[in-house]
C-alpha positions in Angstrom: 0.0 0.0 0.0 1.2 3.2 -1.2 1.3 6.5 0.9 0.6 10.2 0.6 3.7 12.1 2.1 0.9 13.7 3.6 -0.1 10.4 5.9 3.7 9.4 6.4 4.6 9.0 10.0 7.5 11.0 11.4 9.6 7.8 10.6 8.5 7.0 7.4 9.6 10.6 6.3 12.9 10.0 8.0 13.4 6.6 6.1 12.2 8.5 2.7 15.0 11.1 3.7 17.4 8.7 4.5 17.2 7.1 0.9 17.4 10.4 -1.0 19.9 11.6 0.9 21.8 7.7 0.4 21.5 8.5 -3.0 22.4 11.6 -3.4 25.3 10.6 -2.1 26.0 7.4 -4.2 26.0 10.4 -7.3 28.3 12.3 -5.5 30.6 9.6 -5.4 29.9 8.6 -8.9 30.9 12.3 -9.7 34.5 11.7 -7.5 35.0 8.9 -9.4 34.3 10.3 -12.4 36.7 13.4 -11.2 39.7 11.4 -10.3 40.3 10.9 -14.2 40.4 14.5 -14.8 41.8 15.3 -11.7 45.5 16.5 -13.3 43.8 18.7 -15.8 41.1 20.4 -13.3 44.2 20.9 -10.7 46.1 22.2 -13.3 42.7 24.9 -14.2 43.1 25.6 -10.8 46.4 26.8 -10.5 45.9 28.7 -13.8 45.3 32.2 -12.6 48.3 32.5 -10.0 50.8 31.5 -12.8 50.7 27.6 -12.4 51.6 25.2 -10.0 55.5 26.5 -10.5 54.0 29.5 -8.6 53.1 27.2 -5.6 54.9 25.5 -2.7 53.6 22.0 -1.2 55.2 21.8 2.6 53.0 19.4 4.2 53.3 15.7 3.6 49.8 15.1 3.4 49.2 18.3 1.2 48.5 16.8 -2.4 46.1 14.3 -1.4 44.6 16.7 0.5 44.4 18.9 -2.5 43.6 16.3 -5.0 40.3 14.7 -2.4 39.1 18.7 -2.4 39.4 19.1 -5.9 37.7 16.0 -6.8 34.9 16.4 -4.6 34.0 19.7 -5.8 34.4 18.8 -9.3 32.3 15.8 -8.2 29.5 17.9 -6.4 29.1 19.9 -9.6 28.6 16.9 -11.5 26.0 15.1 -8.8 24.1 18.5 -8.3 21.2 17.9 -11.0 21.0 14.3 -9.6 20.9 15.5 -6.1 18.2 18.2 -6.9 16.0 15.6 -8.8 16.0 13.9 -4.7 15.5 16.9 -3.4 12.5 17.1 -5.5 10.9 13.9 -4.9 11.2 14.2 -1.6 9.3 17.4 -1.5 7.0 16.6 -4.4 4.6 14.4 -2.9 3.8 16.9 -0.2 3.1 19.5 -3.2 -0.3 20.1 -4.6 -0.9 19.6 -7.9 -0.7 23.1 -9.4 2.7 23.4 -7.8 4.0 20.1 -8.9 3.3 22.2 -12.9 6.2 24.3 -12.4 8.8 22.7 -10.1 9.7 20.3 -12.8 11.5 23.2 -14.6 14.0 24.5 -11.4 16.3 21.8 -11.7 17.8 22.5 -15.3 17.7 26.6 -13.8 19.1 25.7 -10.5 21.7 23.5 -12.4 22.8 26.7 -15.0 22.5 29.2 -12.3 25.2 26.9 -10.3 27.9 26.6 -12.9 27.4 30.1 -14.6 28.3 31.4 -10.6 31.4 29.0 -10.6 32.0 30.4 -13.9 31.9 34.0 -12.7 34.0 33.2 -9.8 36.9 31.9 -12.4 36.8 33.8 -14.9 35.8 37.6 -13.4 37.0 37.1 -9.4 39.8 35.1 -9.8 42.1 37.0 -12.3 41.3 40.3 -10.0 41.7 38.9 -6.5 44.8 36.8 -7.2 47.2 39.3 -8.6 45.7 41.5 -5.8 46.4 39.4 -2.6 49.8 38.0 -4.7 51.4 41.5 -5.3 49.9 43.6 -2.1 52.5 45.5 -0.3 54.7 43.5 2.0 57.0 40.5 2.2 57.0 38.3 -0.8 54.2 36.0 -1.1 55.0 31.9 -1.2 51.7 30.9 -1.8 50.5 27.6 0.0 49.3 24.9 -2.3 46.7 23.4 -0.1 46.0 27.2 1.6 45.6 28.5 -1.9 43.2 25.7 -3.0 41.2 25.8 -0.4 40.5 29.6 -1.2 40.3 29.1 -4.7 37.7 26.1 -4.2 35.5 27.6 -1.6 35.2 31.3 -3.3 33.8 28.8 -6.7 31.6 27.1 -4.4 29.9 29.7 -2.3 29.6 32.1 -5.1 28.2 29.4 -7.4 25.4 28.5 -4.8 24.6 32.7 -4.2 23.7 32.6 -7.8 21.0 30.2 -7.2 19.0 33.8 -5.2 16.3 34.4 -8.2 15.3 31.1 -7.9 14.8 30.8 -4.7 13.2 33.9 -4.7 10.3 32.2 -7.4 10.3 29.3 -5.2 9.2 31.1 -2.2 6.6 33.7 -4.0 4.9 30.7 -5.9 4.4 29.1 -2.5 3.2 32.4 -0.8 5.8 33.0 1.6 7.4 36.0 -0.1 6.0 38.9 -2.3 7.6 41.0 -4.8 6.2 44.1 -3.3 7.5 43.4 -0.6 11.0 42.4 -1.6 10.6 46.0 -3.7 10.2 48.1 -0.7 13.1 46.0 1.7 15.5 47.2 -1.2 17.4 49.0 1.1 18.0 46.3 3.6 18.7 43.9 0.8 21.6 46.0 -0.8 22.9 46.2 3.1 22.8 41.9 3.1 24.5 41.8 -0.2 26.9 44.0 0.8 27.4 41.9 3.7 27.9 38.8 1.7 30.0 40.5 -0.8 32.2 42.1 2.3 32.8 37.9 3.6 32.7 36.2 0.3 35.1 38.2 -1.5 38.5 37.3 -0.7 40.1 40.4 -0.4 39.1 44.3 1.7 39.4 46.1 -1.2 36.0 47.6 -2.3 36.9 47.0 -5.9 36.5 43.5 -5.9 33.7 43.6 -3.5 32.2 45.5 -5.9 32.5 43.3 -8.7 30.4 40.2 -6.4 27.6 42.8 -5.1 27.3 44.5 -9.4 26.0 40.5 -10.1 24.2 39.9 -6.7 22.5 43.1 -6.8 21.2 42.3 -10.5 20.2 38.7 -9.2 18.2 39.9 -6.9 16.4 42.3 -8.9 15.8 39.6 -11.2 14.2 37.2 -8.2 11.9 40.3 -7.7 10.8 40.2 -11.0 10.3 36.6 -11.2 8.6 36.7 -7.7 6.4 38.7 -9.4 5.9 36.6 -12.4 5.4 34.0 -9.7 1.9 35.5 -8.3 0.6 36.5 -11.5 0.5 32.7 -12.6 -0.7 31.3 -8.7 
């Protein structure tokens, strides 16, 4: 006997969560695997905009496998995100009604191009101007750290990849009635102050240059989640 996510007990939505999430992460592994073939060409992408890995120092003995698992599993997570949002939405889809099942099919092809175009912007636009930035700042010489500089270079493709996922989020939450795009209009002023915020942590150095080239792309984003917000009501 099937039943309605609606019915489930507390356990049998913790059991249903427990197999997406098992999954989930059976793709991400899939994707790791998948990595480690192209693993010397993606570390070698990497290393690109300081001048190579000739510009880089490994001192730790544990340092390039280190660098090689974070590599791969990031590389991996971007492969395994579709597949992980498709369990994300069968978990939730059950519970949905059936005009809001209509739309949701749609958000994982979106979600998946807003991801990589973010990780795109963070290689392409951050990097070259943060890099030469922190490299040549005033001071001692800088011996960057492979693992320290991977690590950076990693996190600021991930984090900035996943703030680019804002508009849809935004839809999300106006189609279900929890936001409004009237009222996301008139809390401009606070929103520019969170971006800023985000911009000020996420970018990887004080300047305001570079800050401002994250919170230019954020600040668009989010007016484009206000206009899809409203696009959102005028279909519900």
């Amino acid at each position: 006997m099937t039943h309605n996510k609606k019915e489930m007990s507390i356990w049998q939505h913790l059991e249903e969560l427990r197999k997406r999430l098992l999954y989930s992460l059976v793709a991400l592994m899939v994707g790791v695997i998948i990595s480690i073939v192209f693993a010397d060409y993606l570390i070698e992408l990497l290393a690109s905009p300081i001048g190579g890995l000739e510009a880089l120092q490994s001192i730790e003995v544990t340092e390039n496998i280190a660098v090689y698992f974070r590599v791969t599993m990031l590389s991996g997570f971007i492969m395994a995100f579709p597949f992980i949002l498709v369990q994300l939405l069968l978990f939730v889809l059950p519970g949905l009604k059936k005009e809001e099942r209509k739309w949701i099919y749609w958000a994982i092809p979106i979600a998946t191009l807003l991801f990589v175009s973010g990780a795109v912007f963070a290689y392409l636009v951050m990097l070259p101007v943060a890099i030469p930035f922190l490299v040549e700042f005033p001071g001692p010489e800088v011996l960057p750290k492979w693992k320290d500089y991977v690590d950076f270079v990693t996190s600021l493709i991930f984090w900035i990849g996943i703030s680019f996922e804002t508009p849809l989020i935004m839809y999300v939450l106006a189609k279900l009635g929890i936001i409004n795009a009237k009222g996301l209009l008139r809390q401009w002023r606070i929103a520019v102050i969170v971006i800023a915020v985000i911009a000020a942590v996420a970018t990887p150095t004080p300047d305001p240059i570079n800050m401002a080239i994250l919170m230019v792309p954020l600040l668009i984003l989010y007016l484009l989640g206000i206009l899809l917000a409203a696009l959102a009501q005028q279909k519900s």
